[in-house]
TIRO-2110 file (N, C-alpha, C; in Angstrom, 1 decimal):
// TIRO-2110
-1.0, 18.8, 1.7, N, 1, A
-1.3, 18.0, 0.5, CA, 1, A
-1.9, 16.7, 0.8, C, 1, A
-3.0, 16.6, 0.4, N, 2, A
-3.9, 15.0, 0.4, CA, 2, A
-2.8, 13.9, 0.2, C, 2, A
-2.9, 13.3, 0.7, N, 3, A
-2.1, 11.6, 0.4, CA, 3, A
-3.2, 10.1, 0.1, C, 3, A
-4.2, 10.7, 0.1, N, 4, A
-5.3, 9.8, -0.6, CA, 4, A
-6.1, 10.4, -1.6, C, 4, A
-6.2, 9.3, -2.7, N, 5, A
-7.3, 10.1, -3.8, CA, 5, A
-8.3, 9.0, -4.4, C, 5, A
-9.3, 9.5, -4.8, N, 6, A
-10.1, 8.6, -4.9, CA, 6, A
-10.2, 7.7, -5.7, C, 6, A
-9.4, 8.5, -7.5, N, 7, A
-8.7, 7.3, -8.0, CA, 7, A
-7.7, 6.4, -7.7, C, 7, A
-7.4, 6.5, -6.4, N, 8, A
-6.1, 6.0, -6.2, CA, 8, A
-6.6, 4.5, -4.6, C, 8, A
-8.2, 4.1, -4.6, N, 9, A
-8.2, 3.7, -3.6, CA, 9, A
-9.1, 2.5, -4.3, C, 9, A
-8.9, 1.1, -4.1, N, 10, A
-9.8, 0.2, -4.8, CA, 10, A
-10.1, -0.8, -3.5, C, 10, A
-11.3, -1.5, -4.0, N, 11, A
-11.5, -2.6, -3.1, CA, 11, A
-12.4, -4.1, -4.3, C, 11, A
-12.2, -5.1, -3.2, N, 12, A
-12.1, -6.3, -3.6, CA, 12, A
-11.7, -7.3, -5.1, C, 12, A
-10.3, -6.0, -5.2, N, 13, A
-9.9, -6.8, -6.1, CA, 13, A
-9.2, -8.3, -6.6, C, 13, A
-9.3, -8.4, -7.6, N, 14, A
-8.8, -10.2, -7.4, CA, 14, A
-7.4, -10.3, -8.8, C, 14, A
-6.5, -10.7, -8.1, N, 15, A
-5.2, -11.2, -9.1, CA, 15, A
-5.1, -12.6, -8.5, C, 15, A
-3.7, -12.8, -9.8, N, 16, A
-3.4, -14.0, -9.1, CA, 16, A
-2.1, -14.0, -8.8, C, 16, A
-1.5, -13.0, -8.4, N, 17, A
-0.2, -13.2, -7.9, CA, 17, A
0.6, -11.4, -7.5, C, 17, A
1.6, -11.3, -6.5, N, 18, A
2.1, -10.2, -6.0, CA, 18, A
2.6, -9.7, -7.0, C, 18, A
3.2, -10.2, -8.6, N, 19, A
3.5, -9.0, -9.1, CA, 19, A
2.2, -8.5, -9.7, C, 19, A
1.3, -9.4, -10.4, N, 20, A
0.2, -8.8, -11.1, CA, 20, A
-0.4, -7.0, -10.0, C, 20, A
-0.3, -7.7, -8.4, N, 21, A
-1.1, -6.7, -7.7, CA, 21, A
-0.2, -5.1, -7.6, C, 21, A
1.4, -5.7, -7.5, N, 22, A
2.3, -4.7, -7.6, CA, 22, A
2.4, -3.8, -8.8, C, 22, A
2.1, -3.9, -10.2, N, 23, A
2.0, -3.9, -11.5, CA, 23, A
0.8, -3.0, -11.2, C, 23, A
0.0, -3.3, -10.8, N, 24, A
-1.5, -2.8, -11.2, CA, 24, A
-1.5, -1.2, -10.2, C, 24, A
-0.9, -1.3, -9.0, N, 25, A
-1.1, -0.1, -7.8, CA, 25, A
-0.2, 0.7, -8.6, C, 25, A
0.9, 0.3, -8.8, N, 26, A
2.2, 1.4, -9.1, CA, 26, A
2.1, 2.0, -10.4, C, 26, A
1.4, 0.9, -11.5, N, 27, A
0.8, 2.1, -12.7, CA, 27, A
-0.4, 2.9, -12.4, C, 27, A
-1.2, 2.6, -12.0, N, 28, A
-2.2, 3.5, -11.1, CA, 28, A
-1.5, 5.0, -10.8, C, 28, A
-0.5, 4.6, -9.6, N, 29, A
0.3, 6.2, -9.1, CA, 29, A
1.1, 6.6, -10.2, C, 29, A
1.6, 5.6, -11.2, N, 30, A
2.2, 6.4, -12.5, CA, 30, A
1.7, 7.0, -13.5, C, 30, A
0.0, 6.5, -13.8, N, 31, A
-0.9, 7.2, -14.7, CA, 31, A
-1.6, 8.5, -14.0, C, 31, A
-1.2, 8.5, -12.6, N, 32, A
-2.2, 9.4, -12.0, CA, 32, A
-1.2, 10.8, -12.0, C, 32, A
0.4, 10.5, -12.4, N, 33, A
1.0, 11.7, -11.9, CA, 33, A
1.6, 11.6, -10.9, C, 33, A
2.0, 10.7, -9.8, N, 34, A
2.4, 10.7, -8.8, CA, 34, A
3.7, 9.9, -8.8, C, 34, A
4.2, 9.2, -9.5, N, 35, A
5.1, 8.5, -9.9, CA, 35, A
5.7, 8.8, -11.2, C, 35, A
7.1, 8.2, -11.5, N, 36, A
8.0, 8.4, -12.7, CA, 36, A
7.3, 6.8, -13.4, C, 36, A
7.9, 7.0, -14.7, N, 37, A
7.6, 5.8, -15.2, CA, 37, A
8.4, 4.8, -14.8, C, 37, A
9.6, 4.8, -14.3, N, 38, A
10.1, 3.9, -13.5, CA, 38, A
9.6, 3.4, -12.4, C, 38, A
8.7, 3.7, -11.4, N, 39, A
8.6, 3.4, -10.3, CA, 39, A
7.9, 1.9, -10.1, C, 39, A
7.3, 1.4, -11.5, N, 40, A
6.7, 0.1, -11.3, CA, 40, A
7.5, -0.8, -11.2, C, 40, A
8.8, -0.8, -11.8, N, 41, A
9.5, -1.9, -11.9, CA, 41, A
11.0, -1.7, -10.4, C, 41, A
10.5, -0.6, -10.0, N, 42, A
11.5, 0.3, -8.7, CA, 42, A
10.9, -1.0, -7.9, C, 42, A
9.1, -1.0, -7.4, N, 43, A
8.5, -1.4, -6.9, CA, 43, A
9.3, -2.8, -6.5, C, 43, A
8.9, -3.4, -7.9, N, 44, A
8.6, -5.3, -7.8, CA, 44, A
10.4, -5.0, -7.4, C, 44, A
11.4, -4.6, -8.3, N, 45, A
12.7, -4.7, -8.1, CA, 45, A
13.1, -5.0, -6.1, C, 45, A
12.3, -4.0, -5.7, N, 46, A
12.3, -3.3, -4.1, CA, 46, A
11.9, -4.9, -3.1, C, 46, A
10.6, -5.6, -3.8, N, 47, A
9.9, -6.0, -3.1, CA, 47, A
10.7, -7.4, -3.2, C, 47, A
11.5, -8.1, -4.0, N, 48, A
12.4, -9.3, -4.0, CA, 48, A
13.2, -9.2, -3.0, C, 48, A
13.9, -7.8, -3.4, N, 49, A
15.4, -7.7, -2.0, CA, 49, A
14.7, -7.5, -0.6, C, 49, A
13.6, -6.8, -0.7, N, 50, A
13.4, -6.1, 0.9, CA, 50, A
11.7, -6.0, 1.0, C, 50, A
10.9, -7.4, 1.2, N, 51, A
9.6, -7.8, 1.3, CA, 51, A
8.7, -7.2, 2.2, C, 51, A
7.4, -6.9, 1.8, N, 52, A
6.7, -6.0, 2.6, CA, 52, A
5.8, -6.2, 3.5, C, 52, A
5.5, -7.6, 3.3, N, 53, A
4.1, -8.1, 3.9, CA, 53, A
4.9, -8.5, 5.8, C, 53, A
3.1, -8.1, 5.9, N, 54, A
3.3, -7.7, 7.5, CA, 54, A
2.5, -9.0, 8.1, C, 54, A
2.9, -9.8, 9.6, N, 55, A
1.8, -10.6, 9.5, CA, 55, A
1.1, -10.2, 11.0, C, 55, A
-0.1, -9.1, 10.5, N, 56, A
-1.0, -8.5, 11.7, CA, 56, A
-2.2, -9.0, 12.3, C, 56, A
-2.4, -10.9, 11.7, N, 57, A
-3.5, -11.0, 12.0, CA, 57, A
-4.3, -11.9, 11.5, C, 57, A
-5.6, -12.0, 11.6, N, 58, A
-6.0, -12.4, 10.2, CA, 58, A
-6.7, -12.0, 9.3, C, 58, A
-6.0, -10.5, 9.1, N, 59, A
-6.0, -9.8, 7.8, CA, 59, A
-4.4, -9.8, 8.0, C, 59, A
-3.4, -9.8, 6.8, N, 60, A
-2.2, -9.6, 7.0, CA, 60, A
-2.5, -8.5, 5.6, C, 60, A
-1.4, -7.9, 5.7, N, 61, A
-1.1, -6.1, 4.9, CA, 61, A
0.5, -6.4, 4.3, C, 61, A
0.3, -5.8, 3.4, N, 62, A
1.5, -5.6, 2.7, CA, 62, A
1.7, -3.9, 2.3, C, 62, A
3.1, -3.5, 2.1, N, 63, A
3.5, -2.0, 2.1, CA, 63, A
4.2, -1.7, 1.1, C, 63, A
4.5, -2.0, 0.4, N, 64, A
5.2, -2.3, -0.9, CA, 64, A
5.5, -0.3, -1.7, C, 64, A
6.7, 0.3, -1.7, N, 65, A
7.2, 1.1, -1.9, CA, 65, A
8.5, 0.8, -2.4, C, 65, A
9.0, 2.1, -3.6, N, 66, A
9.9, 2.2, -3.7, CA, 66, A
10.8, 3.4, -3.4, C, 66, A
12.1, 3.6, -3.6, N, 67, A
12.5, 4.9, -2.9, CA, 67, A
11.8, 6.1, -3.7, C, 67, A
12.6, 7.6, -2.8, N, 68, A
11.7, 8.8, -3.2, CA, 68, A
12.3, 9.2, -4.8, C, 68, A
13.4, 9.0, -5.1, N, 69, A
14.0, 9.3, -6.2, CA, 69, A
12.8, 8.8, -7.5, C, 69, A
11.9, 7.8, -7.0, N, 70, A
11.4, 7.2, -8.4, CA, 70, A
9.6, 8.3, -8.5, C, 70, A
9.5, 9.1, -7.4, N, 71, A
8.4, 9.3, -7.1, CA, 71, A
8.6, 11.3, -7.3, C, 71, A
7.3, 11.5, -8.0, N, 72, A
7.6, 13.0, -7.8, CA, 72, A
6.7, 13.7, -7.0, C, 72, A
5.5, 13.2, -6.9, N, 73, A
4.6, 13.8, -5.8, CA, 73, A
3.9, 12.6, -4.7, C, 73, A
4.0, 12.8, -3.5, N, 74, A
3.3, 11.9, -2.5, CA, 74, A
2.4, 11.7, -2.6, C, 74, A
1.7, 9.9, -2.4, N, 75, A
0.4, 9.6, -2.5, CA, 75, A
0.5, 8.2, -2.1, C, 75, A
-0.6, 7.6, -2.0, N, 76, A
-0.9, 6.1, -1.5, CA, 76, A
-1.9, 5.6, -2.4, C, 76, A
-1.5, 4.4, -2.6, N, 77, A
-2.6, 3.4, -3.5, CA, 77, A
-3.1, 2.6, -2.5, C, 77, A
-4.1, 2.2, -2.5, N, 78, A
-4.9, 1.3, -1.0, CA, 78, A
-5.8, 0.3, -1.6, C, 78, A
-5.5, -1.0, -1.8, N, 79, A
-6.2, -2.2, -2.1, CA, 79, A
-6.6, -2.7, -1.4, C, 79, A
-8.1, -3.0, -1.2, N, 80, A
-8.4, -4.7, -0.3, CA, 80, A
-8.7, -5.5, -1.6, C, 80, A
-8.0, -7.0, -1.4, N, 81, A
-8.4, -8.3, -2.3, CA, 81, A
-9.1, -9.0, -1.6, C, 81, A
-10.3, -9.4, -2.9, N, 82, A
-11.2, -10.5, -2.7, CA, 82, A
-10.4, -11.8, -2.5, C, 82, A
-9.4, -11.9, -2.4, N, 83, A
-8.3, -13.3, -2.6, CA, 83, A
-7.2, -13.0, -2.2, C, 83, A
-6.7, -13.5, -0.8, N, 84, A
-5.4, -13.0, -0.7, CA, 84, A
-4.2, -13.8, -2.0, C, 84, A
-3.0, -12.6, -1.4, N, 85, A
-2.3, -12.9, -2.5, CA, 85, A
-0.8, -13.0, -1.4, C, 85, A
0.0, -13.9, -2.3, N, 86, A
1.2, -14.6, -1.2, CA, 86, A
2.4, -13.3, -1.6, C, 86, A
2.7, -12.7, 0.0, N, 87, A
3.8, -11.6, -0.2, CA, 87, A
4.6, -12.7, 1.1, C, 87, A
5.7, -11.7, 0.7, N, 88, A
7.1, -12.4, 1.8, CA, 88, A
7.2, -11.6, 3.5, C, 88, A
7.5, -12.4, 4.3, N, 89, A
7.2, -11.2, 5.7, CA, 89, A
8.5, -10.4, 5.8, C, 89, A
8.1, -9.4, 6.1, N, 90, A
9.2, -8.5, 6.0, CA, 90, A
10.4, -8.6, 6.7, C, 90, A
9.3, -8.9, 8.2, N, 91, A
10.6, -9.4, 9.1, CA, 91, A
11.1, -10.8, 9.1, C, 91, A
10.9, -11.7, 8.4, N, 92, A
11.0, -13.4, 8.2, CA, 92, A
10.6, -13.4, 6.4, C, 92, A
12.2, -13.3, 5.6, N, 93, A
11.9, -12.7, 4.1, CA, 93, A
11.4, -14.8, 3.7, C, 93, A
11.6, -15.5, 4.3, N, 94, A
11.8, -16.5, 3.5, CA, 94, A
10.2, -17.5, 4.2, C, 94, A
9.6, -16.7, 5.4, N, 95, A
8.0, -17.3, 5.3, CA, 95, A
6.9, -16.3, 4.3, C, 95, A
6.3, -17.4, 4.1, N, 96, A
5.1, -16.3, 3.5, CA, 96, A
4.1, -16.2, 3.7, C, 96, A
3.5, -15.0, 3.8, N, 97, A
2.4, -13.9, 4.3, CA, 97, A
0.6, -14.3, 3.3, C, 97, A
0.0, -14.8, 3.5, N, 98, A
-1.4, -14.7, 2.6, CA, 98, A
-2.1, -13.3, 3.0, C, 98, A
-1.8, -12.2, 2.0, N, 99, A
-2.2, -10.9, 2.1, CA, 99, A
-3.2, -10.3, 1.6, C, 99, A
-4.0, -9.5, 2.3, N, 100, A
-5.4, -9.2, 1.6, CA, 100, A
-5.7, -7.7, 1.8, C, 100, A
-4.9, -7.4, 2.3, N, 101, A
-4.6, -5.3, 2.1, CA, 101, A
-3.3, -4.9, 1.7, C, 101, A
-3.1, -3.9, 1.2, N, 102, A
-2.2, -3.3, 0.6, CA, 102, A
-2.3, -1.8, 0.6, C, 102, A
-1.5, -1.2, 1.0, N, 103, A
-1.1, 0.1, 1.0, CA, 103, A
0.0, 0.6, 0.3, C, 103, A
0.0, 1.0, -1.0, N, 104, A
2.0, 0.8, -1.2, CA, 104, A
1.8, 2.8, -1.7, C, 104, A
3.2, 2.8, -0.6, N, 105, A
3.3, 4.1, -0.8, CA, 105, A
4.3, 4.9, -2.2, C, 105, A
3.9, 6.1, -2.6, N, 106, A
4.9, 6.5, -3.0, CA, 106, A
5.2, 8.1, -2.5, C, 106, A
6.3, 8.4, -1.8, N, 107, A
6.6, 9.2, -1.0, CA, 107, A
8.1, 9.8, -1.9, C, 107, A
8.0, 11.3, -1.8, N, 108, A
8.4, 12.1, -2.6, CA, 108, A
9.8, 12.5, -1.6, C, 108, A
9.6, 12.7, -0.4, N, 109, A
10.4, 13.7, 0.6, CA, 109, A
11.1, 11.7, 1.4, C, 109, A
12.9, 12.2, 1.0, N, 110, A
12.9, 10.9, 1.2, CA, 110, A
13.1, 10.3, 2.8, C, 110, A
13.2, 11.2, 3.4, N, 111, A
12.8, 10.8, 5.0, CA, 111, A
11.2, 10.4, 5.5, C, 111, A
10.1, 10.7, 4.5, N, 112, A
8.9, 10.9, 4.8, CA, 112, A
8.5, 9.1, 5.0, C, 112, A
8.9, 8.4, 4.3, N, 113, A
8.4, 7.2, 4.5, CA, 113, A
8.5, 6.5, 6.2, C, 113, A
9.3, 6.9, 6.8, N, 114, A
9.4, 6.4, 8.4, CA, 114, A
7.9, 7.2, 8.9, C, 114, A
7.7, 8.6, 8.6, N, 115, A
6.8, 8.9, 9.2, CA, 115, A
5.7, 8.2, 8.7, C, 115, A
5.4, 8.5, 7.3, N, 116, A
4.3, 7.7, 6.5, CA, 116, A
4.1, 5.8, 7.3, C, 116, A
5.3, 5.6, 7.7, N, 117, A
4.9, 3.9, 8.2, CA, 117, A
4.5, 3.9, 9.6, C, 117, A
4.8, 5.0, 10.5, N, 118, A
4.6, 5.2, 11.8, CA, 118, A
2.6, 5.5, 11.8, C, 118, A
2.5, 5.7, 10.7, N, 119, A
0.8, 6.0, 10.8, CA, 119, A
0.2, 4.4, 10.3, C, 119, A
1.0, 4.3, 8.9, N, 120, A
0.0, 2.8, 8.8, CA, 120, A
0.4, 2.4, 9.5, C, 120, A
1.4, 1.8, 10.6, N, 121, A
1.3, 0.9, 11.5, CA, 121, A
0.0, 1.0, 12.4, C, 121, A
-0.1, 2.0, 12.8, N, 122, A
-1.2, 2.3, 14.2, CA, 122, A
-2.6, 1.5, 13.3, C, 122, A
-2.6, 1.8, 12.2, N, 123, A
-3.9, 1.8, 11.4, CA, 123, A
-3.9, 0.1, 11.3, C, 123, A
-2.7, -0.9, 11.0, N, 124, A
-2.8, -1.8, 10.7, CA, 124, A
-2.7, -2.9, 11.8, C, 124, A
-2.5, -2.4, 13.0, N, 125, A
-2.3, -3.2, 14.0, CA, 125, A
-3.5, -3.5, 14.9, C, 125, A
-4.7, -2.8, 14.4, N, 126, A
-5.8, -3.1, 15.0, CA, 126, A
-6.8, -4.0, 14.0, C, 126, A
-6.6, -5.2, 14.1, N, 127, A
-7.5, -6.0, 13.5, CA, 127, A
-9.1, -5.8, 13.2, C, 127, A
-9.9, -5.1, 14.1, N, 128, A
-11.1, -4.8, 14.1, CA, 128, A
-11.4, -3.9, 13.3, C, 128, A
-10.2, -3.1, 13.4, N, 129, A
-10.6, -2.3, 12.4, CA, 129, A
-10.1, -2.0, 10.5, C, 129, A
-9.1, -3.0, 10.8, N, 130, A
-8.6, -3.7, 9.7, CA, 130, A
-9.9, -4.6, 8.9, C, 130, A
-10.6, -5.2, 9.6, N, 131, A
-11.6, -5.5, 8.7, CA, 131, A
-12.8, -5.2, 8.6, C, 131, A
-13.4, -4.0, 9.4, N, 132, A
-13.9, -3.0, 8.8, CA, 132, A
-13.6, -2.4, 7.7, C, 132, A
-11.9, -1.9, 7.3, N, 133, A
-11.5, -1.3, 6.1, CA, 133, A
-12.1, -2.4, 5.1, C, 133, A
-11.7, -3.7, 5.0, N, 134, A
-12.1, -4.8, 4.0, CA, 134, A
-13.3, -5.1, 3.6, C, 134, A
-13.7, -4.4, 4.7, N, 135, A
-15.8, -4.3, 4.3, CA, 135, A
-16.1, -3.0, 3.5, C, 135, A
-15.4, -2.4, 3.2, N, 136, A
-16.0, -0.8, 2.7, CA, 136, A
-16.2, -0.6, 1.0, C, 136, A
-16.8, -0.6, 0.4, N, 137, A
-17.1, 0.2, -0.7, CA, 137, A
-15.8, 1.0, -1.3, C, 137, A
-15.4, 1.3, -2.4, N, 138, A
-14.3, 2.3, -2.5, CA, 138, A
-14.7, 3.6, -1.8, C, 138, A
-15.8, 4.2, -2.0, N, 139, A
-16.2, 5.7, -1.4, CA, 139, A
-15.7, 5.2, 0.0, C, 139, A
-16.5, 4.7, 1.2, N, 140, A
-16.5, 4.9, 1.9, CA, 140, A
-14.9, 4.5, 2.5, C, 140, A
-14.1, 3.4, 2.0, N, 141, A
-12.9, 3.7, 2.1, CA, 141, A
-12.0, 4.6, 1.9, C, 141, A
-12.5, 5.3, 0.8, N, 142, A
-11.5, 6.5, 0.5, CA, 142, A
-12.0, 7.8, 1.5, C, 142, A
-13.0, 7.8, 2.2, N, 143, A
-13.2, 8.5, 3.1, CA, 143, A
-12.6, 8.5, 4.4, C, 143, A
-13.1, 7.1, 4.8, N, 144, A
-12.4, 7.1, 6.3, CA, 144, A
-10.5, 7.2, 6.0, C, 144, A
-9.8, 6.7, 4.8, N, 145, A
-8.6, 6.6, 4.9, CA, 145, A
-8.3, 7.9, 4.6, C, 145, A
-9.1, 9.1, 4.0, N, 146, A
-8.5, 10.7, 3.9, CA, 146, A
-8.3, 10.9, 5.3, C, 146, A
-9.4, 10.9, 5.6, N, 147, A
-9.3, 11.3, 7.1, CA, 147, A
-8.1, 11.0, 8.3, C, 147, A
-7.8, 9.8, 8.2, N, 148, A
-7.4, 9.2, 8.5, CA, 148, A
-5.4, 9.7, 8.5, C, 148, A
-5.0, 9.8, 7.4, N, 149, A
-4.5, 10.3, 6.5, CA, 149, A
-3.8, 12.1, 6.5, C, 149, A
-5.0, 12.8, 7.3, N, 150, A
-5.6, 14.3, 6.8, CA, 150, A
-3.9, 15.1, 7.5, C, 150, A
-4.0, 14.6, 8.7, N, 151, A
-3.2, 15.2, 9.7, CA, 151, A
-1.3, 15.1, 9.7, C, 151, A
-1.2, 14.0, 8.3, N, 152, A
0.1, 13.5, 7.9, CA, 152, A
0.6, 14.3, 7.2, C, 152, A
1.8, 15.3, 7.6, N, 153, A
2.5, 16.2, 6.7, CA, 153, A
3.8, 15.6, 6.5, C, 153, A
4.5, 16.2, 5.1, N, 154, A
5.7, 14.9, 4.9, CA, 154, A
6.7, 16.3, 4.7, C, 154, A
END
């Protein structure tokens, strides 16, 4: 089963703040089918106690999920912003992260998310190619990240 979809993959979007961006991805996977109608507020609820943003660089990423109970089928929402947006570091909850990718998953199978993070990590830890992703068009991002993606069973 695909874990990327094409409606489900945007680029250079612009908010002005982490809940507007968390609001916007998690209704996406909730209008698409892939989430309960709870899962938006699962989300922001998730993202106060236990913060997502990663600092990889200078692109930093954010991962923003909620548990499997709020989600009924697996999938990924994949943002680059034209403006980063202030998330908390995951591992240091009280510095903050100026973030300008976002991946937030919703994962169905509730052990799948360790595997699901063991992939974006590899993907986000390479800066070079981290902003290559930030250069892409939605097509061609939604391409390279299926692929990318293709070999992940949950």
């Amino acid at each position: 089963m695909a874990l990327i979809h094409k409606d489900l993959v945007f680029t250079n979007l612009k908010f002005d703040n982490k809940t507007e961006t968390l609001n916007f991805l998690s209704k996406k996977l909730y209008e698409a089918g892939y989430a309960k109608e709870s899962f938006p507020l699962a989300v922001i609820d998730r993202e106060k106690i236990f913060p997502t943003g990663l600092p990889t660089g200078i692109i930093n990423v954010a991962i923003p999920h909620a548990d499997s109970e709020y989600v009924d089928k697996s999938a990924l929402a994949v943002a680059t912003l034209k403006n980063p947006i202030t998330f908390n570091n995951m591992g240091n909850p009280d510095e903050e992260l100026a973030v300008s990718f976002i991946i937030m998953m919703a994962i169905a199978e509730p052990h799948g998310q360790v595997t699901m993070l063991q992939k974006i990590m590899q993907i986000i830890q390479n800066q070079d190619y981290l902003q290559k992703l930030m250069s892409l068009k939605e097509d061609d991002l939604f391409t390279l990240l299926a692929d990318e993606f293709d070999t992940i069973t949950l």
